[in-house]
C-alpha positions as CSV (number, residue, x, y, z in Angstrom):
1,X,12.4,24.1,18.7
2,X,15.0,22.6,20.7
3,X,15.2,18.7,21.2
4,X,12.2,17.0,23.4
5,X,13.4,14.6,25.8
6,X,11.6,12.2,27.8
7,X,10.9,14.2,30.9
8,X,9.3,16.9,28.6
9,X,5.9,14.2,28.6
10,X,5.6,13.5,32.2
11,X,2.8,16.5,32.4
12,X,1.0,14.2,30.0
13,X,1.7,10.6,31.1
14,X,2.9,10.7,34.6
15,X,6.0,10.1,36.3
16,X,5.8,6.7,37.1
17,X,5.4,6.5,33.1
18,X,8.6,7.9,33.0
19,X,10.1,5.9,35.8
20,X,9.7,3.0,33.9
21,X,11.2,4.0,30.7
22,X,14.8,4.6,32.6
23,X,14.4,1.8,34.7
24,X,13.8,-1.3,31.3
25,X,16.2,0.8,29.4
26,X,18.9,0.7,31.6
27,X,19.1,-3.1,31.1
28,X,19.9,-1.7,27.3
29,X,21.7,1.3,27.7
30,X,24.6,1.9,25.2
31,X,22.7,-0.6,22.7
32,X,23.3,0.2,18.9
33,X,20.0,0.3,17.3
34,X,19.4,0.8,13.5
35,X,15.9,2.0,12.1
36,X,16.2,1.8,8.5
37,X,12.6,2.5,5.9
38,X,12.4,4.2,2.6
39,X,11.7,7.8,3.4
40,X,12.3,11.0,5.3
41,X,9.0,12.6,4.7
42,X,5.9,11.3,4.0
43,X,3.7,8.8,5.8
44,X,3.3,7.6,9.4
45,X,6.7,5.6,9.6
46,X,8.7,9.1,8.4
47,X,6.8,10.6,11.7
48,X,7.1,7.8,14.3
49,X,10.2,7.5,13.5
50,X,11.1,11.3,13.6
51,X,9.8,11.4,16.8
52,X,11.0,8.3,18.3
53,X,14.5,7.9,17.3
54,X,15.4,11.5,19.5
55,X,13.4,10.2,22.8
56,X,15.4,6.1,22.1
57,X,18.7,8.6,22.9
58,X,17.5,10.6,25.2
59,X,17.1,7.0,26.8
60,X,20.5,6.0,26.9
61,X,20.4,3.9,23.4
62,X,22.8,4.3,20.5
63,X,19.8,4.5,18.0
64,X,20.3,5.8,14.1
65,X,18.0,6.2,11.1
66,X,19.1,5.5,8.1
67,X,16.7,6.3,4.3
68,X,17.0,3.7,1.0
69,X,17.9,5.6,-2.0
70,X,16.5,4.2,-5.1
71,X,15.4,5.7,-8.7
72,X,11.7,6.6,-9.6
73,X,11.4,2.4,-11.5
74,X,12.2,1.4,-8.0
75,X,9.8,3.2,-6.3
76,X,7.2,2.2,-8.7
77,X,7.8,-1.5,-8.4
78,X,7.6,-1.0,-4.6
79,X,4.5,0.6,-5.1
80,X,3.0,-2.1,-6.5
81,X,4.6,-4.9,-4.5
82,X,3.1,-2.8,-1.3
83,X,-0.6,-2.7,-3.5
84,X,-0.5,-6.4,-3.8
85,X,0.8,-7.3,-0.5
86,X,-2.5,-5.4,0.8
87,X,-4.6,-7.6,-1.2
88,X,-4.7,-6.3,-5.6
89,X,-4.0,-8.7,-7.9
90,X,-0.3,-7.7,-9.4
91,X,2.0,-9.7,-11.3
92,X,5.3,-9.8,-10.0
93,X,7.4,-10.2,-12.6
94,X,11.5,-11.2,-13.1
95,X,11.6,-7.8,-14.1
96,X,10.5,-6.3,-11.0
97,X,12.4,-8.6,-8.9
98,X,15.6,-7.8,-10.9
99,X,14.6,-4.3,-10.2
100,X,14.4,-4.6,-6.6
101,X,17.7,-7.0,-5.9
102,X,19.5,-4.5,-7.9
103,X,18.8,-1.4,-5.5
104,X,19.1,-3.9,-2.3
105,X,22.6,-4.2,-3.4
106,X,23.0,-0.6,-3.9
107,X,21.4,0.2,-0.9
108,X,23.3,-2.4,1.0
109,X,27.4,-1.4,-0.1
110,X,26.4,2.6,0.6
111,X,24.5,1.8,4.1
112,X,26.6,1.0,7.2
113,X,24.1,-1.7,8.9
114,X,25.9,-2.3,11.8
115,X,23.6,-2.5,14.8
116,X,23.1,-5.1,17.6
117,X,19.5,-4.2,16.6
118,X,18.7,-3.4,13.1
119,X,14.6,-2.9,12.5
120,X,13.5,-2.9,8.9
121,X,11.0,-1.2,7.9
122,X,8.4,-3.0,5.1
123,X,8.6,-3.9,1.8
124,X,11.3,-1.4,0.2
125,X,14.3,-2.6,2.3
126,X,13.4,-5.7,3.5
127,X,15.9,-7.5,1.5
128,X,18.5,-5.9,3.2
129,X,18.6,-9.0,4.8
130,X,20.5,-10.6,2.1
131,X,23.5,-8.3,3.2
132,X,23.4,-8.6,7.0
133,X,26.9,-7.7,7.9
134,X,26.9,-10.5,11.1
135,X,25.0,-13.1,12.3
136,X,25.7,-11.8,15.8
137,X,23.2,-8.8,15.3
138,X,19.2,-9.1,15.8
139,X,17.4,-7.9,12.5
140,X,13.5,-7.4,12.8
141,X,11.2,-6.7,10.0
142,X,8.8,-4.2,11.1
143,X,5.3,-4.3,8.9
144,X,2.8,-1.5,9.0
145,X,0.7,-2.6,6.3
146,X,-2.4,-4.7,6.2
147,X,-0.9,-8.1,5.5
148,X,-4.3,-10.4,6.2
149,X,-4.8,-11.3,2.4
150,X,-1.9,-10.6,0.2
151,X,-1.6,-11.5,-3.8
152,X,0.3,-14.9,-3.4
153,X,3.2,-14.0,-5.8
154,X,3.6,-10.8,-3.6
155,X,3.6,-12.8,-1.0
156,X,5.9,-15.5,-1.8
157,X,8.4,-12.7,-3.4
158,X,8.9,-11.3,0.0
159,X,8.6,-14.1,2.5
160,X,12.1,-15.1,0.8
161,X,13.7,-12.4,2.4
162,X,11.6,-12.1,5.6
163,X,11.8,-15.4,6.8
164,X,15.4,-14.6,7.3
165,X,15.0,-12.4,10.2
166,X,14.9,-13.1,13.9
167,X,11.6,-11.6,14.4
168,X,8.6,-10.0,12.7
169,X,6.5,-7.0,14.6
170,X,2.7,-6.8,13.0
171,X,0.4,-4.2,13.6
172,X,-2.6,-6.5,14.1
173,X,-2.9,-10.1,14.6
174,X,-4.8,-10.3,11.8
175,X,-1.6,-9.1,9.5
176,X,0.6,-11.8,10.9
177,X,1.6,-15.1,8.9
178,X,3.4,-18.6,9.1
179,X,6.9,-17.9,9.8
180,X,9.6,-19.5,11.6
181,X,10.7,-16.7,14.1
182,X,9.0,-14.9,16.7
183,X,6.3,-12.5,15.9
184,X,5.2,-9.4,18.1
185,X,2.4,-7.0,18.3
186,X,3.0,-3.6,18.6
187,X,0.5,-0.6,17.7
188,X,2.3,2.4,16.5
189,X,1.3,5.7,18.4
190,X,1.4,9.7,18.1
191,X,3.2,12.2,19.8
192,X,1.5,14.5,22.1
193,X,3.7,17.1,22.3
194,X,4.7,17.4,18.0
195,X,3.3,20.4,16.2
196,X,0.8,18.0,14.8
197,X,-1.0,17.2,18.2
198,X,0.5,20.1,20.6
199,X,-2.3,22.8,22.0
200,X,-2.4,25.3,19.3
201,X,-3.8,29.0,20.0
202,X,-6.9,29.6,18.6
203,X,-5.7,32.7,16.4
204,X,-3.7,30.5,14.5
205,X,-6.1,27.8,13.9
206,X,-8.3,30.8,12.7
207,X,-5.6,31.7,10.5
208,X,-5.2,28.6,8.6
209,X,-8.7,28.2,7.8
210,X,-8.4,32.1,6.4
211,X,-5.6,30.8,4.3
212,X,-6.8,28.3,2.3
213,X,-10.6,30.0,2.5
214,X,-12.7,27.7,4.8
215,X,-15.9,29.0,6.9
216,X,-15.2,29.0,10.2
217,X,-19.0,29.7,10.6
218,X,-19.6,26.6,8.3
219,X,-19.8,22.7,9.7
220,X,-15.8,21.3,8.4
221,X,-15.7,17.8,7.5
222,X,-12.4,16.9,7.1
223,X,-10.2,13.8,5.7
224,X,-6.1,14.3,6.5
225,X,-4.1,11.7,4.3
226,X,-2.1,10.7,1.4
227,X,-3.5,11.2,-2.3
228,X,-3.6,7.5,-2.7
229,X,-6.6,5.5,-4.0
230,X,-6.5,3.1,-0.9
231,X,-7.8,6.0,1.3
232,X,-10.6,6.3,-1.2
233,X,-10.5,10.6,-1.5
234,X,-13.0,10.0,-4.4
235,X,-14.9,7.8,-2.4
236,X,-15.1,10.7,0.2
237,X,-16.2,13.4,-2.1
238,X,-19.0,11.4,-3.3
239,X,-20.3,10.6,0.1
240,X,-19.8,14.4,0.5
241,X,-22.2,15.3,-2.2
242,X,-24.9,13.2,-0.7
243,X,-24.4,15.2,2.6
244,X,-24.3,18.8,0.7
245,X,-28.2,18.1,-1.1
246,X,-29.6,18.4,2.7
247,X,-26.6,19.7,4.8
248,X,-24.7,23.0,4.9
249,X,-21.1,22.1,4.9
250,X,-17.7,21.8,3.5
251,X,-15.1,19.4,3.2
252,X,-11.3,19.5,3.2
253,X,-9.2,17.0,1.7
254,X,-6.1,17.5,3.0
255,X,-2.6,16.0,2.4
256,X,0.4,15.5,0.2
257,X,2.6,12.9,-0.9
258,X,5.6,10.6,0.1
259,X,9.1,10.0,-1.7
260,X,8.6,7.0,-1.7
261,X,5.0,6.6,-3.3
262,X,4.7,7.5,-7.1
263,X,1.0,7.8,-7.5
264,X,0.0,10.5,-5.3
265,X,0.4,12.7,-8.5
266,X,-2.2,10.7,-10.4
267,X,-4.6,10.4,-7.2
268,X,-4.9,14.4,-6.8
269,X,-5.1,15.2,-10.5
270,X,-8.5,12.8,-10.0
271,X,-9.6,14.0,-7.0
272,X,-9.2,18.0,-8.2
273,X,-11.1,16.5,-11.3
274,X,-13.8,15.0,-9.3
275,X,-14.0,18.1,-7.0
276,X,-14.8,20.0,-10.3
277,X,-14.3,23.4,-8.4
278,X,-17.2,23.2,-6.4
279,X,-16.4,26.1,-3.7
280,X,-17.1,23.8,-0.8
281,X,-14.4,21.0,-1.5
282,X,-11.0,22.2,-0.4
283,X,-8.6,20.3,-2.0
284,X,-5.4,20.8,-0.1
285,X,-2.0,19.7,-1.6
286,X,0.4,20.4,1.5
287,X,4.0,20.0,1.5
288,X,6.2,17.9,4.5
289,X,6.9,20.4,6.6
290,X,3.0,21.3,7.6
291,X,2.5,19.4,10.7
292,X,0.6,22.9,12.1
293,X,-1.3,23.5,9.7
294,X,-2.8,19.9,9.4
295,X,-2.8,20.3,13.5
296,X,-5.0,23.2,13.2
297,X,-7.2,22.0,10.1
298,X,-8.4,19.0,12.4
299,X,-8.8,20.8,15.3
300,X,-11.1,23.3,13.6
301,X,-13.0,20.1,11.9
302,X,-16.8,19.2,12.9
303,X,-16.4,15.8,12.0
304,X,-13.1,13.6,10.6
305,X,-13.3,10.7,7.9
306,X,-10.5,8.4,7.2
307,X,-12.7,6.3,4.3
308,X,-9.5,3.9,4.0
309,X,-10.0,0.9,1.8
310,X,-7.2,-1.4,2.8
311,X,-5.2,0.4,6.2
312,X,-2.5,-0.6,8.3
313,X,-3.4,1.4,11.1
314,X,-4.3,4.5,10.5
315,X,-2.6,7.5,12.6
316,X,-4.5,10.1,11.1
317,X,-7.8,8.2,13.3
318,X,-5.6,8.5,16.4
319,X,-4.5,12.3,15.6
320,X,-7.8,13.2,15.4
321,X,-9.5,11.3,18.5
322,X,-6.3,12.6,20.5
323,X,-7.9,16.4,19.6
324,X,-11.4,14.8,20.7
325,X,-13.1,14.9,17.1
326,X,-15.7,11.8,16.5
327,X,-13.6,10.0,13.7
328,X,-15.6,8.0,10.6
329,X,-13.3,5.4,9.7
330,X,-13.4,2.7,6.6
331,X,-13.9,-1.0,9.0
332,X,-10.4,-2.2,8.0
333,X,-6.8,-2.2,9.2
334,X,-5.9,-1.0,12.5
335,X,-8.8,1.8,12.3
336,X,-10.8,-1.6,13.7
337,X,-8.3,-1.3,16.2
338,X,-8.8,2.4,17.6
339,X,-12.6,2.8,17.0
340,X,-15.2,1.6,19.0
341,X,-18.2,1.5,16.9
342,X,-20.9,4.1,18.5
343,X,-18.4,4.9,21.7
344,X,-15.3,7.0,19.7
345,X,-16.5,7.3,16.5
346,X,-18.6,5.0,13.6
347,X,-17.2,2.4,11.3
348,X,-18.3,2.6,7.9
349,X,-18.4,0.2,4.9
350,X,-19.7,2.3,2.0
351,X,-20.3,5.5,0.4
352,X,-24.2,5.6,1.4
353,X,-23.1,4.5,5.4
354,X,-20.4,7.5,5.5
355,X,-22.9,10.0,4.3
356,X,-25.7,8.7,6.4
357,X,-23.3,8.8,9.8
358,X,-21.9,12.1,8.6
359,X,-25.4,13.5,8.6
360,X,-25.9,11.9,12.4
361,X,-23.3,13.8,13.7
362,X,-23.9,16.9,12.3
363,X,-27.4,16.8,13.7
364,X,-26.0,15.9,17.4
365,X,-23.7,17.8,19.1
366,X,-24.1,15.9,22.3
367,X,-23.1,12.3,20.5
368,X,-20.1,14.6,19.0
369,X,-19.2,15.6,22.2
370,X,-19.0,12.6,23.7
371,X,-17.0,10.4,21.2
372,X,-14.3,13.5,21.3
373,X,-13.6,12.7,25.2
374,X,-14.0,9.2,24.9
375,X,-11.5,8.9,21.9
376,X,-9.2,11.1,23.7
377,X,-9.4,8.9,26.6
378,X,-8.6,5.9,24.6
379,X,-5.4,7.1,23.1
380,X,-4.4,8.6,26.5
381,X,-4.6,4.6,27.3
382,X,-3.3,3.2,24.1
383,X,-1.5,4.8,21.5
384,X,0.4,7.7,22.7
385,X,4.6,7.5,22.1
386,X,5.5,6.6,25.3
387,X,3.6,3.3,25.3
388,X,5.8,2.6,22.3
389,X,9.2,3.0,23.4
390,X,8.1,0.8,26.4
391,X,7.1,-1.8,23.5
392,X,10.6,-1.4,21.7
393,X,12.6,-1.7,24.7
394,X,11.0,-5.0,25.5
395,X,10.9,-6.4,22.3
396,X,14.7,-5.6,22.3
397,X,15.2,-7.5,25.8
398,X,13.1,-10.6,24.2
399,X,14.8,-11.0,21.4
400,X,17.9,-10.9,23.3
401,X,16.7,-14.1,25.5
402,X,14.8,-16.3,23.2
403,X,14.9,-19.0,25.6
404,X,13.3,-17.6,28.5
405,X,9.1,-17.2,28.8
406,X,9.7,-14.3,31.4
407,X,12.3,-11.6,31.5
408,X,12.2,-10.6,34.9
409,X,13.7,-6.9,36.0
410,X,15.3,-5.9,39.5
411,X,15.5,-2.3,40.6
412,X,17.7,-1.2,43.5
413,X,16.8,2.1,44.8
């Protein structure tokens, strides 16, 4: 598939959409900008990114993407930095931190971080930092995890490094904290036109579900997600079974893992375990590169769960209202953000709520119906990828004029 550009989207967004694009980014048009996170594939950061970094050029900026390297004890520690900056209670200890400064070094004399803007992507390479090449460059540390209550040590760990930046960009309000820069909101998005949200043809969605042997003719209750205990897949399978003792159905668990995330492994071995062969839990393990398959699996879905326990937003809920499925989401993160209780789909707080909503919409194809064009509507409004390059353009023009309230654009026909 050749390179999208921007004028590929106006069928979906408009031209005056479009319009607008050229006209803030012209104010930044041969601007270096640096992306830099922890991995290629994996996770919604790998996919924004992906998708973003093509249509920032297409736009006139100089924009790069550059990938951490570090070992498998790295990763680990990460891991559990991430897990208790989210809220567990870890102990962060002069081991760890060794650990990470050593691979921020090694990261920082093999990566050419040159950029008028350089965004840093959570924990992993935030102290980066530490190595900025000049103070002339803007650094901003982007977070897309849920920040609202994080394990003090974890927290003061990586508030060292962040409060060194220019600005922080937060999900949520909720996620943002006392620091001495500017902080900005800005959602992330999907794009419409990937394979993962594109118009598929109906003879390939059928054969998907005959490859991995789902019942087309059967209800499909589906969860698309990392193997990781914070989207509770065990949590899902026994919400599941309460369904299955009055309801006809089947669920797929569907996902795969990140480089960057050393417990997926351990998650699927327990959710295979937990699953226990029953012939209507499909247990997916994808690899990276399925982005039509998962496409098709949710557009062939009854009903979609993300049962998230801690979330920072949650693209999997936007995917799926985007296809107009009614979404069950776990009432944390940024899935607070996208779904509006009884209007696009129903927060849940337990295993007993999930199965009881799950059971609501199987019996009411009308309520189904209309949370799948109103959730489609409100990502048409909110969270598509346009909307978001219009967000990182700005930010880029505000941190470039930190003295002035209003930034105020002139365009000469």
């Amino acid at each position: 598939m050749s390179p999208k550009r921007l004028d590929d989207y106006e069928k979906v967004v408009g031209r005056e959409v479009i319009e607008e694009l050229h006209l803030v980014a012209g104010y930044l048009r041969g601007t270096k900008m640096l992306h830099v996170n922890s991995t290629r594939l994996g996770g919604g950061v790998a996919e924004i990114l992906n998708q973003m970094v093509p249509l920032l050029e297409d736009l006139g900026i100089d924009c790069k993407w550059l990938v951490i390297k570090g070992s498998n004890n790295f990763f680990q520690v990460t891991k559990q930095l991430h897990n208790a900056l989210q809220g567990k209670p870890v102990e962060i200890t002069s081991g760890m931190e060794q650990v990470y400064q050593e691979h921020t070094v090694l990261n920082a004399d093999s990566l050419d971080l040159e950029g008028d803007f350089v965004i840093i992507h959570d924990p992993q390479p935030a102290g980066l930092i530490t190595h900025r090449p000049k103070e002339t460059s803007n650094w901003v540390w982007r977070c897309h995890i849920d920040l609202s209550s994080p394990h003090p040590e974890a927290w003061e760990f990586l508030q060292k490094y962040v409060v060194k930046y220019d600005a922080s960009i937060f999900s949520m309000p909720a996620f943002s904290q006392e620091l001495p820069h500017g902080q900005y909101l800005i959602e992330p998005s999907i794009d419409p036109l990937s394979d993962k949200n594109r118009d598929l043809d109906p003879a390939f969605i059928s054969g998907v579900l005959e490859q991995y042997g789902i019942d087309p003719e059967k209800p499909i209750i589906t969860q698309v997600s990392r193997f990781d205990y914070m989207k509770d897949p065990l949590g899902v399978i026994q919400a599941f079974r309460q369904v299955k003792k009055r309801e006809n159905c089947q669920l797929v668990l569907a996902g795969g893992s990140a480089t960057d995330d050393p417990e997926g492994s351990e998650v699927l071995e327990k959710v295979k375990a937990q699953a226990d062969h029953d012939p209507d839990i499909h247990v997916l393990e994808l690899p990276p590169d399925s982005d039509l398959e998962i496409n098709a699996l949710q557009r062939a879905s009854t009903i979609i769960l993300q049962k998230s326990l801690k979330e920072g937003f949650g693209l999997t809920v936007t995917e799926a209202m985007w296809k107009g499925k009614p979404v069950l989401g776990g009432a944390v993160g940024g899935i607070r953000r996208q779904i509006i209780h009884g209007f696009t789909g129903f927060l849940v707080r337990s295993i007993e709520g999930t199965a009881f909503r799950i059971r609501q919409l199987l019996h009411d194809p009308g309520l189904r119906k209309r949370m799948g064009e109103n959730g489609r509507a409100h990502v048409q409004a909110n969270y598509l990828i346009t909307r978001h390059l219009k967000d990182y353009l700005l930010l880029m023009l505000a941190v470039q004029r930190p003295q002035e309230d209003i930034v105020n654009f002139f365009f000469s026909p």
